[in-house]
C-alpha positions in Angstrom: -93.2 62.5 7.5 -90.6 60.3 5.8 -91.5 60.6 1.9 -89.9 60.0 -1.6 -91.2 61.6 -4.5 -90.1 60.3 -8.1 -90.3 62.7 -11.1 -89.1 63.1 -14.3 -91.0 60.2 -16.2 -92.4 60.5 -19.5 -92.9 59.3 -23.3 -89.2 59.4 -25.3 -88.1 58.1 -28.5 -85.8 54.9 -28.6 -82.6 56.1 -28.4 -83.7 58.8 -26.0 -83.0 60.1 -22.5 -84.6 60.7 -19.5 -83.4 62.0 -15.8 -85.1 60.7 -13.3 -85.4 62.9 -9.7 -86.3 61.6 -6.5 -87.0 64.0 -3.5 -86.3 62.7 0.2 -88.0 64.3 3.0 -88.9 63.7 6.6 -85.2 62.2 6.7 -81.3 62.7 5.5 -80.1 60.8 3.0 -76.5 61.2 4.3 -76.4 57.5 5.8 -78.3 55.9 3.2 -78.1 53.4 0.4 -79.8 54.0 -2.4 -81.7 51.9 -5.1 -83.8 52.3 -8.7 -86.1 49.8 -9.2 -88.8 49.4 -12.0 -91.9 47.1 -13.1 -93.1 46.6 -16.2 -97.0 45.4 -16.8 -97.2 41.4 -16.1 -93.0 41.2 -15.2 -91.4 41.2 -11.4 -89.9 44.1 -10.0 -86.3 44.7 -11.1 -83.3 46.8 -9.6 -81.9 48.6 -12.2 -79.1 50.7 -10.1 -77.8 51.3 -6.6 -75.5 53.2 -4.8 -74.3 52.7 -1.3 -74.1 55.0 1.5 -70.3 56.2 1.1 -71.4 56.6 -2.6 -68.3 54.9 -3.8 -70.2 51.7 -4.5 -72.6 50.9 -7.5 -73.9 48.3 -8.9 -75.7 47.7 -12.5 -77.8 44.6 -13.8 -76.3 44.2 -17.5 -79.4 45.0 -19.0 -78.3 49.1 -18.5 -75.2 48.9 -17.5 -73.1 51.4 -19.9 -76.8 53.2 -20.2 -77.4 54.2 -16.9 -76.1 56.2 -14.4 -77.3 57.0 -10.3 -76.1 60.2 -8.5 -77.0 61.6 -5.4 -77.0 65.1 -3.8 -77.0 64.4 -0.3 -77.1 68.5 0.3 -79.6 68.7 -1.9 -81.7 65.1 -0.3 -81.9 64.3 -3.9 -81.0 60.9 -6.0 -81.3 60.8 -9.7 -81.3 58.3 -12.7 -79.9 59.1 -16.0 -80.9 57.2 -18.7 -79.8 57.1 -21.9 -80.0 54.9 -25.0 -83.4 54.3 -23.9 -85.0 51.0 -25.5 -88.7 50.1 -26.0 -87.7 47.1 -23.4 -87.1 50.0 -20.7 -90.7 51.1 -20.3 -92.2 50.5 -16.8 -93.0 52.6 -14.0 -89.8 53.7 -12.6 -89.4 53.7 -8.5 -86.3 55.5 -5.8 -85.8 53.4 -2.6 -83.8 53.6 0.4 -82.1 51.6 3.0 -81.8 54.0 6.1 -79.0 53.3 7.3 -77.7 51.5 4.4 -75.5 48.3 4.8 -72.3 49.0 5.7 -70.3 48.2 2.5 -71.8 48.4 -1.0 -75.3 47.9 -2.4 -78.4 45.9 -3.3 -80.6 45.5 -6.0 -82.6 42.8 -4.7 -83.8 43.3 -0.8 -83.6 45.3 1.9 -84.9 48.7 1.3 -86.9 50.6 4.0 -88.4 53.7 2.2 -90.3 53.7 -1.3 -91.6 56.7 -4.0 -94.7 55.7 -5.6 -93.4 55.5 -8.9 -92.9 57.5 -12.1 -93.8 55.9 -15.6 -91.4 55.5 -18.3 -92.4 55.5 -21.9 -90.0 54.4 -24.9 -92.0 54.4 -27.7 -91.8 55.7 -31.5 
């Protein structure tokens, strides 16, 4: 059974960091390109990182880029999200997606993603 499973979400302090997990099973994440995306209450969907299948490729929109960073331990079937600087404007429920197999150059924060977690809410609140 093909699954993702987001953890790691929680309440944190502006300023504040968080490391988001995301466990693949049912399928190898050696071919894939991954994606963060997140949704805030009453706001569309948003990619906030992705990394393509080589892993030399990422991509950032500007509203975390230098705050962010994705990783990925294909050994391990694992993708992560660290966050740091963390602003009120950050909480939303936070989601891992992949393309499998992923395009074959680079990555995308819009479309195109085949497998989705079901989410893991992020809290930045004083």
């Amino acid at each position: 059974q093909l699954q993702l499973v987001e953890s790691g979400g929680g309440l944190v302090q502006p300023g504040g960091s968080l490391r988001l997990s995301c466990a693949a099973s049912g399928f190898t994440l050696d071919y894939s390109a991954i994606g963060w995306f997140r949704q805030a209450p009453g706001k569309e969907r948003e990619g906030v990182s992705c990394m393509g299948s080589s892993g030399s490729s990422t991509d950032y929109p500007d509203s975390v880029k230098g705050r962010f960073t994705i990783s990925r331990d294909n050994a391990k079937n694992m993708v992560y999200l660290q966050m740091n600087s963390l602003e009120p404007e950050d909480t939303a429920v936070y989601y891992c997606a992949v393309a499998d197999p992923g395009p074959p150059r680079g990555c995308t924060l819009t479309a195109g993603y085949d497998y989705w977690g079901q989410g893991t809410q992020v809290t930045v609140s004083s």
